[in-house]
C-alpha positions in Angstrom: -63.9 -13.8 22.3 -59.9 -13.2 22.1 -57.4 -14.0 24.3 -57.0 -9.9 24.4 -60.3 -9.6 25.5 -60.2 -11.9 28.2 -56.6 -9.8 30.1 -58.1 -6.7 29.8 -60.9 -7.1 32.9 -57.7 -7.6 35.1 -55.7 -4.5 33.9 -58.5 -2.3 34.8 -58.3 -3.9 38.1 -54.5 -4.0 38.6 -54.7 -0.2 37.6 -57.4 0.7 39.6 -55.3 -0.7 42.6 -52.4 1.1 42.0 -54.4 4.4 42.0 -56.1 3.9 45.2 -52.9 2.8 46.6 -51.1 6.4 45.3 -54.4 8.7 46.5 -53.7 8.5 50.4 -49.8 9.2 49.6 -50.8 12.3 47.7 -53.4 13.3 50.4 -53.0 16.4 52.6 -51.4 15.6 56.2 -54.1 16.8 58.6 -53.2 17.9 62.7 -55.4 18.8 65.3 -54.8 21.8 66.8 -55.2 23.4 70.0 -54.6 27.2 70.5 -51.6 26.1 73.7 -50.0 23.7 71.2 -50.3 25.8 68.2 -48.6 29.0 70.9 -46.2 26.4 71.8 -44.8 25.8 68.4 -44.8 29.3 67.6 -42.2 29.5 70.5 -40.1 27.1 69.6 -39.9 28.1 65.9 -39.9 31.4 65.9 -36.5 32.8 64.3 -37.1 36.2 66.2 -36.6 34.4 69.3 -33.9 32.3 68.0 -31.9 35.6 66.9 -32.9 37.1 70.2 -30.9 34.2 72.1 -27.6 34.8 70.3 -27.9 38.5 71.4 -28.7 36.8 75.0 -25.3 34.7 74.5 -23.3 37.5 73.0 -24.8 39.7 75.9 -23.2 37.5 78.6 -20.1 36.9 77.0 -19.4 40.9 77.2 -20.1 40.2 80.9 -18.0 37.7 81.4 -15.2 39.9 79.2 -16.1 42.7 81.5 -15.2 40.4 84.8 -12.4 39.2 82.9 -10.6 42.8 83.0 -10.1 42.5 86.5 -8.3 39.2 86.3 -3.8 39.8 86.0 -2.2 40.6 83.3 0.9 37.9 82.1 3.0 37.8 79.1 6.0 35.6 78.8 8.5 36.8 75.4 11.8 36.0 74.3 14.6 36.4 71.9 17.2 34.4 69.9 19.7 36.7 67.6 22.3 35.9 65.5 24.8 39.2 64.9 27.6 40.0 63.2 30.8 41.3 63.9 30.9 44.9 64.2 34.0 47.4 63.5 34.4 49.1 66.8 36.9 52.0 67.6 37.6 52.7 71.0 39.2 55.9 71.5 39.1 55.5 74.9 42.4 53.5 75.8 42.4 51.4 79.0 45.5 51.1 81.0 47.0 48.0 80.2 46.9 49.6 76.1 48.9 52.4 78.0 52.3 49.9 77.7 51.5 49.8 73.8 49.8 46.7 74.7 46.9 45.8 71.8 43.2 46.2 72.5 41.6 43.3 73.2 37.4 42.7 72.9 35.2 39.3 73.3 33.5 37.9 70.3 29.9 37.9 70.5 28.3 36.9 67.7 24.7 35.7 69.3 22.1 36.9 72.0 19.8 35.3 73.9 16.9 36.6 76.4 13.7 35.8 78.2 11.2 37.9 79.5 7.8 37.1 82.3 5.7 40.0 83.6 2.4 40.2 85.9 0.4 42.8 86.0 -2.2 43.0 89.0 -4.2 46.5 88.6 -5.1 47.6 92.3 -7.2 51.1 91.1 -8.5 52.2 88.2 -10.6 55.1 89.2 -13.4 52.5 89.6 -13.3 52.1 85.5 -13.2 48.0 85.6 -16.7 48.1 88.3 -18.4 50.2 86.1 -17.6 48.3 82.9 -18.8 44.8 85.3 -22.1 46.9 86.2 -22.7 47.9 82.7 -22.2 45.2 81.3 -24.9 43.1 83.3 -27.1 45.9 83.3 -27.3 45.7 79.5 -27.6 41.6 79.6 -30.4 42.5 81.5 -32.2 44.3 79.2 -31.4 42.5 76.1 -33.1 39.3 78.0 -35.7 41.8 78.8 -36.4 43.1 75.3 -36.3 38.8 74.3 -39.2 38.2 76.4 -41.2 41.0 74.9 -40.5 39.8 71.7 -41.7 36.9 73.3 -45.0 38.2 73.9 -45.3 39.4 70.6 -44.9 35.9 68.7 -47.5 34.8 71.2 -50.0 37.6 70.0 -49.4 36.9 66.5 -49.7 33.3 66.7 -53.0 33.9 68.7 -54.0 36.6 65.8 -53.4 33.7 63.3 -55.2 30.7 64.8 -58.1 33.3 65.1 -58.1 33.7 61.4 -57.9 30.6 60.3 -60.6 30.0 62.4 -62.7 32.6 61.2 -62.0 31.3 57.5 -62.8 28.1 57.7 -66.0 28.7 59.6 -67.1 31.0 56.7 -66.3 28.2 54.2 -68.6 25.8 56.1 -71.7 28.7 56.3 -71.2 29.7 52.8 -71.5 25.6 51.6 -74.6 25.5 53.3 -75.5 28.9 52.0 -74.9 27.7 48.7 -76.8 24.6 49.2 -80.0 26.2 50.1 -79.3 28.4 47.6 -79.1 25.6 45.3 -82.4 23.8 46.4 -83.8 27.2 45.8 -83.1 27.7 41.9 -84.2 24.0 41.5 -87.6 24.7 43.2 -87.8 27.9 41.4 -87.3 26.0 38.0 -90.3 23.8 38.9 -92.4 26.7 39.6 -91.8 28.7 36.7 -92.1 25.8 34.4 -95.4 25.7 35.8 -96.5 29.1 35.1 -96.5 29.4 39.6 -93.2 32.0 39.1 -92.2 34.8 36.7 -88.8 34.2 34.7 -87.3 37.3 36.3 -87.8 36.1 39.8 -85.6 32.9 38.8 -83.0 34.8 38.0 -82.5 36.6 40.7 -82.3 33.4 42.4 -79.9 32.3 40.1 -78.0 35.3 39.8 -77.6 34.8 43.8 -76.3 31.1 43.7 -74.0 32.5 41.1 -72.6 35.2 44.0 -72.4 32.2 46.4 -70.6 30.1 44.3 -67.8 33.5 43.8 -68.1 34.0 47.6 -67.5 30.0 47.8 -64.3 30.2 46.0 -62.9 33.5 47.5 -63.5 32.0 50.8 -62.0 28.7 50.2 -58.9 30.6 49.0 -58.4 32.8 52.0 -58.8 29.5 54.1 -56.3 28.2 52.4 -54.0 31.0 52.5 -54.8 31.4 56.2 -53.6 28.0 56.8 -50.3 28.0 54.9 -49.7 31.1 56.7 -50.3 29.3 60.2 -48.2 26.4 59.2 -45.1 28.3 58.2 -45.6 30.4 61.5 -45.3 27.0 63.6 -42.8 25.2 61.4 -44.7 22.7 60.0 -45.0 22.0 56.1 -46.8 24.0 53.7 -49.7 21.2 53.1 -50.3 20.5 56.6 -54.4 21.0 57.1 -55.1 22.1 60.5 -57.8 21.4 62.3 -59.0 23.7 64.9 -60.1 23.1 68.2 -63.1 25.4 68.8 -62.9 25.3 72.8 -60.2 28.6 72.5 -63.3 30.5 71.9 -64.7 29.7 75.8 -60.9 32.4 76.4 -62.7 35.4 76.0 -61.3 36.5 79.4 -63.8 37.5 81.2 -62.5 40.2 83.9 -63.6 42.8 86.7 -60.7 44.5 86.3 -60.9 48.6 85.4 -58.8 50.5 82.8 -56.9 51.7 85.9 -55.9 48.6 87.0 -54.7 47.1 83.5 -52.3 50.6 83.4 -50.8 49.7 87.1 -50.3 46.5 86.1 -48.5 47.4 82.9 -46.1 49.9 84.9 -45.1 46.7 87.2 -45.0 43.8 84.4 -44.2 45.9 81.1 -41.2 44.0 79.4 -39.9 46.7 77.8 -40.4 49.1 80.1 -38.1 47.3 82.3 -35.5 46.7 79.5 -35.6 51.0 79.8 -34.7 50.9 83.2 -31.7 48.4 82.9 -30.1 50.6 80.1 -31.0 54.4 82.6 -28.6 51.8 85.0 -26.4 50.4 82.4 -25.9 54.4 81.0 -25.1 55.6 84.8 -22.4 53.3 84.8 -21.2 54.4 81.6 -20.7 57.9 83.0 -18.7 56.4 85.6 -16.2 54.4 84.0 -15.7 57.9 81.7 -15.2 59.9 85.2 -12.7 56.9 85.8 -10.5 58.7 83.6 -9.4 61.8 85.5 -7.8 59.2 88.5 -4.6 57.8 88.0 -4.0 53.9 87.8 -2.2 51.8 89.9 -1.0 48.4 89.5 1.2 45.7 90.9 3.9 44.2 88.6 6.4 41.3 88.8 8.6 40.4 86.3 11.6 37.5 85.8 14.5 38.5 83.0 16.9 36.0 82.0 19.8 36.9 79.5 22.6 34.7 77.7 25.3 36.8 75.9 28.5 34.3 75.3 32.1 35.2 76.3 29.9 38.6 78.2 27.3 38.0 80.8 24.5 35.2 81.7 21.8 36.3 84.1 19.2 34.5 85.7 16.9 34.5 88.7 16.2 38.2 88.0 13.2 38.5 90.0 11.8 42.3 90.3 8.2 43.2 92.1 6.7 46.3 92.6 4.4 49.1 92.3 3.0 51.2 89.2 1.8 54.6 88.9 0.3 55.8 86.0 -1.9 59.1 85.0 -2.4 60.4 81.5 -1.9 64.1 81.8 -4.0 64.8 78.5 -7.2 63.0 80.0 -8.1 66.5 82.4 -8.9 68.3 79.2 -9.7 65.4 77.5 -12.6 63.4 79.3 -14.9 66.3 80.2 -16.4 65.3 76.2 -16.8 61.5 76.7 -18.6 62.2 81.0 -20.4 64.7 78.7 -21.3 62.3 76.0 -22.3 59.4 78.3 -24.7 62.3 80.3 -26.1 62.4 76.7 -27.2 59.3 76.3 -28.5 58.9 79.9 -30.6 61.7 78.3 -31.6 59.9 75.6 -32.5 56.8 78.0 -34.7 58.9 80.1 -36.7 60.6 77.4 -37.3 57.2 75.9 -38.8 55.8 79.2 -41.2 58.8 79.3 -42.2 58.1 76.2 -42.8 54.6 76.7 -44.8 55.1 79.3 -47.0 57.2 77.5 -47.6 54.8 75.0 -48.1 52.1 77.5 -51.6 54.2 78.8 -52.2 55.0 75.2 -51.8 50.9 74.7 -53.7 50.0 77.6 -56.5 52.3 77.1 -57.1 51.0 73.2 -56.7 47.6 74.3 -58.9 47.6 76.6 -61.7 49.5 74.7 -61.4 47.4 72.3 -61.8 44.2 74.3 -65.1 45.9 75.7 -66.8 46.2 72.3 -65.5 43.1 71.0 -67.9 41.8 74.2 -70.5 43.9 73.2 -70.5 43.0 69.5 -70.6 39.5 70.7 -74.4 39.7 72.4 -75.7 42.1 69.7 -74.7 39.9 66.9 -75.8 36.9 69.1 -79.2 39.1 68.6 -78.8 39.8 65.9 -79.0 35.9 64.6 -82.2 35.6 66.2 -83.9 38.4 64.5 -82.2 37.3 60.8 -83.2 33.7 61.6 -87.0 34.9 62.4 -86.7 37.9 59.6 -86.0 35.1 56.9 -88.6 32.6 58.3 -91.4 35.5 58.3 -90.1 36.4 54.9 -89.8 33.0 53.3 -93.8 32.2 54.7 -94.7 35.7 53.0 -93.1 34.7 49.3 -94.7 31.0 49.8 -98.0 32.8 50.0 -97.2 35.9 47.8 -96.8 38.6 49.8 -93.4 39.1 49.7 -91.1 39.0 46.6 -88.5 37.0 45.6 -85.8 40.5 46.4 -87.5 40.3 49.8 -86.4 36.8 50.2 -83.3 37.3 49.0 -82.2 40.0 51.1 -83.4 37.8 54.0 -80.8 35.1 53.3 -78.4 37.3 52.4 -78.7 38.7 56.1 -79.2 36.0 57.8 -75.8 34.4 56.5 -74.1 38.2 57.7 -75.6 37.7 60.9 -74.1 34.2 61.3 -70.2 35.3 59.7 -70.6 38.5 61.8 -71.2 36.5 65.5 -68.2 34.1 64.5 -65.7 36.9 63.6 -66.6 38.8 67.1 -66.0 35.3 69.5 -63.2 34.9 67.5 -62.1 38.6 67.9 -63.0 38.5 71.5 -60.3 36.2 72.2 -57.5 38.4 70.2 -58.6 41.3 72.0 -58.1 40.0 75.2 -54.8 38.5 74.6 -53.9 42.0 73.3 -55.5 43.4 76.4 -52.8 40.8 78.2 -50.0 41.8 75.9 -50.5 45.7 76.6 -50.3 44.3 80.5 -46.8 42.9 80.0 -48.6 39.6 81.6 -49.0 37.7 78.0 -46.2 35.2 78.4 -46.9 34.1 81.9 -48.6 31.0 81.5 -47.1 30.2 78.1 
């Protein structure tokens, strides 16, 4: 035995180290997950919402620009020139050039002046209220129409935990699928090496593990694509496994409340049905601040001049106050388009409210329908587990004892593994419909 020989024990070692040391950096980050925390995150990450709160800010800066109109008026200017000497001839003669005296003028050859005005307006045909009125009135509604975006990204987010949900439960019932599946072929092989089972009946067996396996793989893929798509929706990296809690499923909302109730409370809490009202208000204000125009304006003004003209005049303390009048003669055949305009799109308001709140009872009413059979589907296939369970232990008994074949038994599983993917995707559905239900309600985001 070489000195080689003796080293090369401890390099497999050392490298064996290194890789169990690199495996648990390379491994996936997991999180536990509740259905609050993951509608929390959605919240906070959502870049709807985010865009929604620079309309917010841009909406209360136009308010405090529309409150700002009120507010005087100052500007301060002034002048420094430099001139030349101009040629002047004055044909008027004074009477001391009468004598044959010479004309005589001062030399000016710069100029210097100040100006300071403040403008107070008193009336503007009620122009500046309306613009303050509008103004808030459309803040209002752009909050409004943030919180039913709002209510959106909490639906969605529900939608997605649901479906990641529903994915990685199928992945677990088609492994054990695919197991018993497995333990099937292998008893099969047995019996048809023993002359118990024609070659045929194994491989339909085998065909079937075959369809598993496929159905494995598919399923495994839309669990992972499922959770990628959950992680991006919450902000969190790409390879972060989540891990359900299952307890969401217990928020099937169980309610007494009728169809008719659900539509009443949609009329009071209906996000965007409110955002509706503040722009009919917001529009009304419009067409007062166009009437605004047919009334004259009237302001107070002050003003201080001072003036430095060497060898002519110096002025200062010029101190003027007073009141303006103004009226634009052109706006009495003018205006009558813009009042006419504004009316317009008060019209445009009001017909989008009505049909708003058709939709809302169309809403409602699917919403709610749909929450109801996703209750129903819920006992059936409940039921409907029972009977595949019993169907495929009856079956199974028959094909042990030869009276029923191997397609019986096959079927059997195959619908008893339905059954099973069917009852998960209706809890899971339950709770999405009655979040929706909630959503169509306008009362989604009120404990989130």
């Amino acid at each position: 035995m070489n000195a080689r020989s003796l080293y090369r024990p401890s390099w497999i070692m050392f490298l064996g180290m290194l890789l169990a040391w690199s495996l648990p950096g390379e491994a996936q980050t997991s999180k536990s997950l509740s259905l609050n925390e993951a509608i929390e995150l959605g919240i906070k990450n959502s870049k709807q919402l985010k865009l929604n709160q620079t309309k917010i800010t841009s909406a209360l800066n136009a308010v405090k620009s529309a409150n700002a109109a009120q507010l005087p008026e100052a500007s301060v200017s002034g002048s420094y020139l430099r001139i030349n000497q101009p040629n002047v001839d004055l044909k008027m003669k004074s009477d001391d050039n009468n004598g044959g005296g010479g004309e005589s003028f001062p030399k000016v050859d710069q100029v210097a002046y100040g100006l300071a005005t403040v403008t107070v307006p008193l009336f503007s045909g009620f122009k500046l209220q309306a613009g303050k009125e509008s103004a808030r009135y459309l803040a209002e509604a752009t909050k409004l129409d943030a919180d039913h975006d709002r209510e959106a990204v909490i639906q969605n987010t529900v939608a997605a935990y649901s479906n990641l949900y529903k994915a990685t439960v199928a992945v677990n019932l088609v492994q054990e699928n695919l197991k018993q599946s497995q333990q099937r072929v292998s008893d099969f092989v047995s019996m048809e090496k023993n002359g118990i089972m024609a070659r045929n009946d194994l491989l339909k067996a085998q065909l079937q593990q075959s369809n598993v396996e496929v159905a494995l793989t598919q399923a495994e893929s839309d669990r992972n694509i499922a959770n990628v798509n959950m992680d991006i929706l919450l902000g969190l990296p790409e390879d972060t496994k989540l891990e359900l809690d299952t307890t969401f499923l217990g928020n099937n909302g169980a309610t007494e409340k009728n169809v008719i109730e659900w539509e009443q409370l949609a009329v009071q809490k209906r996000k965007d049905a409110a955002s509706l009202q503040a722009h009919e208000k917001a529009a009304n204000a419009d067409i007062k601040s166009a009437k605004a125009d047919y009334y004259p304006s009237l302001a107070l003004t002050g003003g201080y001049v001072a003036a430095y003209i060497p060898n002519v005049i110096t002025v200062t303390n010029a101190v003027n106050v007073g009141v303006g009048l103004k009226y634009n003669l052109s706006s009495l055949w003018k205006t009558g388009d813009k009042v006419e305009d504004a009316k317009n799109r008060l019209k445009a308001v009001q017909i989008n409210e009505e049909m708003l709140t058709d939709n809302i009872h169309l809403q409602v009413n699917q919403a709610y329908e749909n929450y109801v059979v996703s209750r129903k589907k819920i006992d059936m296939y409940e039921t409907a587990i029972e009977q595949a369970d019993e169907n495929y232990r009856i079956t199974k008994n028959k094909h042990t004892n030869s009276l029923a074949t191997t397609t019986d038994l096959l079927e059997a599983d195959v619908a008893e593994l339905q059954a099973k993917l069917n009852y998960t995707s209706a809890r899971a559905d339950a709770v999405v419909a009655y979040n929706k239900l909630l959503q169509a309600a306008g009362v989604l985001g009120e404990n989130n």
